[in-house]
Each structure stands twice: as C-alpha cells, then as structure tokens.
C-alpha positions as CSV (number, residue, x, y, z in Angstrom):
1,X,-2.0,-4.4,-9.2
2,X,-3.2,-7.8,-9.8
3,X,0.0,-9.2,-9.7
4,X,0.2,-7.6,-6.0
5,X,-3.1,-9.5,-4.8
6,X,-4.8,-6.6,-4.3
7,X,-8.4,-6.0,-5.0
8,X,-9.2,-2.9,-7.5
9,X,-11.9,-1.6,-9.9
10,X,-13.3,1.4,-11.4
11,X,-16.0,3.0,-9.6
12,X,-18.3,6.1,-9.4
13,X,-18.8,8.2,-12.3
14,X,-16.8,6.1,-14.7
15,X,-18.9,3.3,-14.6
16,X,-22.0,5.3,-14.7
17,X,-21.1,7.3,-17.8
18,X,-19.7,4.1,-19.5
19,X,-23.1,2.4,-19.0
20,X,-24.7,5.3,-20.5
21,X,-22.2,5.1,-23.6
22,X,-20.5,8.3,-22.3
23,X,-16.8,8.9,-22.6
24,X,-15.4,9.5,-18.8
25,X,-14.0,12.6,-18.2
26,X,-11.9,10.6,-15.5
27,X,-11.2,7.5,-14.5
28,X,-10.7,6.9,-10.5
29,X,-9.9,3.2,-9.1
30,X,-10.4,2.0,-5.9
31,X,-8.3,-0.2,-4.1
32,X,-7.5,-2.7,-1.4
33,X,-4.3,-1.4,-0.7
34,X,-3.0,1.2,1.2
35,X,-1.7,4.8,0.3
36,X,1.9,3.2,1.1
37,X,1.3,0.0,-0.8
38,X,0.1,2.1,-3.9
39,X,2.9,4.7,-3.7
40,X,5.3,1.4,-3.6
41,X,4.3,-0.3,-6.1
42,X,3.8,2.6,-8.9
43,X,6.9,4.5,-9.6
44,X,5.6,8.0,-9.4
45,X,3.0,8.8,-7.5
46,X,1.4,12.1,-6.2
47,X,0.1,12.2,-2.5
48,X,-2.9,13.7,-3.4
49,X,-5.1,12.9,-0.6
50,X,-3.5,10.6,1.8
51,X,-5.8,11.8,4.7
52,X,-8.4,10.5,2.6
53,X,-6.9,7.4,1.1
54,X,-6.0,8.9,-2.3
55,X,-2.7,8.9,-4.4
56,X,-2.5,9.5,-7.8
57,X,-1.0,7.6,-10.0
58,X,1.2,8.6,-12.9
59,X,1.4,6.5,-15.8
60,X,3.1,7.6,-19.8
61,X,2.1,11.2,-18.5
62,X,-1.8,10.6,-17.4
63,X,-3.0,11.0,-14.3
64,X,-5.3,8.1,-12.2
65,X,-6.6,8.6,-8.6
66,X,-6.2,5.4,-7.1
67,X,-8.0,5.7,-3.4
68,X,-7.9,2.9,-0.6
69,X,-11.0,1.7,0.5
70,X,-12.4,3.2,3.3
71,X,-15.4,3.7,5.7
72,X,-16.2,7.3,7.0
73,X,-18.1,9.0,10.3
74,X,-18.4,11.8,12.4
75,X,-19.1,14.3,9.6
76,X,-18.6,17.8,11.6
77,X,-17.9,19.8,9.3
78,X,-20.5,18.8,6.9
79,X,-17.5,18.4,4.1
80,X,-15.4,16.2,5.1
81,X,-15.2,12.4,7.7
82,X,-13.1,13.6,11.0
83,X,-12.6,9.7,10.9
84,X,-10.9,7.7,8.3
85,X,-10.4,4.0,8.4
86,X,-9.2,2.0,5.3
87,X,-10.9,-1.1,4.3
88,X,-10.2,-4.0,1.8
89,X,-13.9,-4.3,1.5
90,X,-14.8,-2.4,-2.0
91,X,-18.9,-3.3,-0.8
92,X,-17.8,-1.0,2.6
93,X,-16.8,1.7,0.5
94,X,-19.5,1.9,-1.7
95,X,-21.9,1.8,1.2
96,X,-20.3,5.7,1.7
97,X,-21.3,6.7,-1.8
98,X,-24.0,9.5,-2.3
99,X,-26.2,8.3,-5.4
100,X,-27.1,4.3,-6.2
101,X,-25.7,5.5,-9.5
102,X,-22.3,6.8,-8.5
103,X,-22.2,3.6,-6.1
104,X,-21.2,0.9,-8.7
105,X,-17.6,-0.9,-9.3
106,X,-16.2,-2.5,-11.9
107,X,-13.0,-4.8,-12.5
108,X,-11.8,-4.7,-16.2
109,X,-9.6,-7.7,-15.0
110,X,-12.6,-10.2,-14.0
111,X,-15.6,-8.7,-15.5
112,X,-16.8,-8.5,-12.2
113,X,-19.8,-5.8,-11.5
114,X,-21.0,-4.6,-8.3
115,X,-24.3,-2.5,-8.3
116,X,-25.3,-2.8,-4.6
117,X,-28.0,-0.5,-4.6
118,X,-29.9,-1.3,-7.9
119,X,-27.8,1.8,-9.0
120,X,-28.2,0.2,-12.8
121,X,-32.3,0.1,-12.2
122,X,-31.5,3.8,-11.3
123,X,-30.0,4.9,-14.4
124,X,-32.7,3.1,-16.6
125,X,-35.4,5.1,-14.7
126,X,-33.7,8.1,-15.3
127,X,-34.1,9.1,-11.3
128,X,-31.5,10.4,-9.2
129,X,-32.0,8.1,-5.7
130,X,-29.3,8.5,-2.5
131,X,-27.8,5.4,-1.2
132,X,-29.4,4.9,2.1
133,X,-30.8,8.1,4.0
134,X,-31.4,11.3,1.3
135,X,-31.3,13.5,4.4
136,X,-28.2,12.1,6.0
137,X,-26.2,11.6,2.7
138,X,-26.5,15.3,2.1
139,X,-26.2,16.6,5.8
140,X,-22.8,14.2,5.8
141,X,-21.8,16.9,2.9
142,X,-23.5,19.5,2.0
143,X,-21.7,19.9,-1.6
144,X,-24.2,16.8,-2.6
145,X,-27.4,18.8,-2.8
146,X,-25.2,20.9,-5.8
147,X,-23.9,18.0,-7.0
148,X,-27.7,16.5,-7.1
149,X,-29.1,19.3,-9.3
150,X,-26.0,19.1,-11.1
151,X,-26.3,15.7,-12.0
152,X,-29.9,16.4,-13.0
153,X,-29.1,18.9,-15.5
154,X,-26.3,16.9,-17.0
155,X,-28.3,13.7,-17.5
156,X,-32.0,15.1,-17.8
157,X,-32.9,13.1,-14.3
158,X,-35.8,13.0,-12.4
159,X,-35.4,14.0,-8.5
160,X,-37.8,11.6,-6.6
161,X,-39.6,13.6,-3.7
162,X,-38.3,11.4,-0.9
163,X,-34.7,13.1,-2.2
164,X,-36.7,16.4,-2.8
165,X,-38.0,16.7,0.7
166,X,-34.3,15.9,1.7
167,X,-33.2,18.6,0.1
168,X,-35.5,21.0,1.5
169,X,-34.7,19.7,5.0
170,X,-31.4,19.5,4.6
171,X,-31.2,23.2,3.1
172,X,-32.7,24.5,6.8
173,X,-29.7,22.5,8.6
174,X,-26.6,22.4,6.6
175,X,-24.1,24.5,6.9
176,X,-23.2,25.9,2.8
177,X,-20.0,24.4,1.8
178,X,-17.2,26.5,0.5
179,X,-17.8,29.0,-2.4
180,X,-15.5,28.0,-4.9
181,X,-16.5,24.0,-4.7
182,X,-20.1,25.8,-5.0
183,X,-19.0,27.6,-8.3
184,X,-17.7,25.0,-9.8
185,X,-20.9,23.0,-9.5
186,X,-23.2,26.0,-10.5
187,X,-20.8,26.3,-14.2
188,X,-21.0,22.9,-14.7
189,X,-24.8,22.7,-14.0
190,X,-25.5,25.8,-16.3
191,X,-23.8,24.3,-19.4
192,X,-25.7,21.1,-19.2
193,X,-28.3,20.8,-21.2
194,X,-31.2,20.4,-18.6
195,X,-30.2,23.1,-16.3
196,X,-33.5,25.2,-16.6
197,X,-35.3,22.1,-14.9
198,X,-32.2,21.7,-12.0
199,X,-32.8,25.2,-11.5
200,X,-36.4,25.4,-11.1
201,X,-36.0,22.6,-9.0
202,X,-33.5,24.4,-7.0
C-alpha cells in the first residue's frame, strides 16, 4: 500500500503481544485509505465491516482486517458509534482505543512507532490503564469491562483503582452487551492462566 501513498501500520493487540515476545493470534492494519480504495487496490477483498471502516483482505489464503482510520461518537447503544467518520490521521484513531496498551501502531515499512499514551510504560508496569476517561471508555462499550478482566487474566495485570472504581460505576449504568460477545470473553478469560484473580476482581 505504500506504493499507493497511503499511510498504514499494525496496531492494537499485535503490537502489544509482539512487544511482549508473544506470537499474534491476528494481525489487523490500519489505514489511510478508504474501504473503496482498499477493496481497489487488493484483488479479493471481504466487506467485513464497511460501516465501520473494515475490509478484509485476502492474501495466498490468509485473512488481514485492514480498517480505515476513523473517529467515533454518539455511543447509544453502548456497543457500537451511531457516527462514523474516516480519518487519515492514524494519532485520531488511536485516540478511540480502550487500553494505552492496545493504543500503539507500528509500520514494518519505516520502523516508525507510535505509543501515544505511554502504552509501552503500561506494559512494563504490568497495569491495565484506559486511554483517557476509565468511565467513559467503558460506558462507550460496555464489552470493555470483560475485555479488561480478560486481559488481566491473560497477562497477569494489575487493574489500577482509578479503572477499578470505573468499573464499578460503570457496572450501575451500562447496559450488558450481547450474550454471546459476553461468552466468548468469559472462555477466553477462564483459560488464561490468571483468571482466579480477574475473577475475584470481578
């Protein structure tokens, strides 16, 4: 995509796993271009999410979410943004992420890093800190406090009370995401090998 002049890295869980020497269990890329330009350029694509800026990209019979830059509001649901509008600024869309640790990009290309939110500083720490509001990150979705405790067990983190108390006010508001999304956390939390302290904290 280079070649294209588009802006693109890995982000998220990739880069966190690969700076703790894990092996991703995916790789997802986000992108300056659009869903259009990406679905142009590749030769077979999947619409996966176009609402949400995602295609996903086929290549020698792997598949790679490639998803548009993007900034997000208006979170009625408490799931998903009821407004969508793509970006070319990769800083923009990792100002939307939910943990400083899930909120880093890397480009293979340049060996340029971006850790915006001392995400790395995180890691080392072994603490699990929101980007921005705790409270308002989960009450935008209300899948992250599952995903928090998830994480936890996974990675033996430590939950800092400011996100604790979060989690405690944000368990009085939100509304409980769907049950399946909820399961799949839950069976992923409870073969990790710290899930008796996510659940305690839970």
């Amino acid at each position: 995509m280079n070649n294209q002049g588009f802006r693109h890295g890995l982000w998220g869980g990739a880069v966190r796993d690969l700076l703790l020497g894990r092996i991703p269990i995916e790789y997802d890329i986000a992108s300056s271009a659009t869903p259009d330009q990406i679905q142009d350029i590749f030769p077979k694509t999947i619409p996966t999410g176009i609402a949400y800026g995602t295609v996903t990209v086929v290549i020698d019979g792997h598949n790679v979410e490639v998803t548009t830059c993007r900034k997000e509001s208006g979170y009625t649901n408490s799931r998903h943004p009821s407004q969508v509008s793509f970006s070319t600024n990769i800083e923009e869309d990792l100002a939307r992420r939910d943990f400083t640790m899930n909120a880093m990009a890397y480009n293979p290309n340049t060996n340029q890093f971006l850790d915006l939110y001392n995400g790395v500083d995180d890691l080392d720490k072994k603490q699990l800190v929101c980007v921005g509001d705790p409270l308002e990150r989960f009450l935008e979705d209300t899948l992250r406090p599952f995903r928090c405790f998830r994480l936890m067990a996974q990675l033996g983190l430590v939950v800092p009370l400011e996100t604790q108390d979060a989690l405690i006010k944000s368990s009085k508001e939100a509304v409980l995401p769907a049950m399946e999304r909820i399961r799949q956390e839950m069976d992923r939390l409870l073969m990790a090998p710290y899930w008796t302290a996510a659940l305690n904290l839970m």
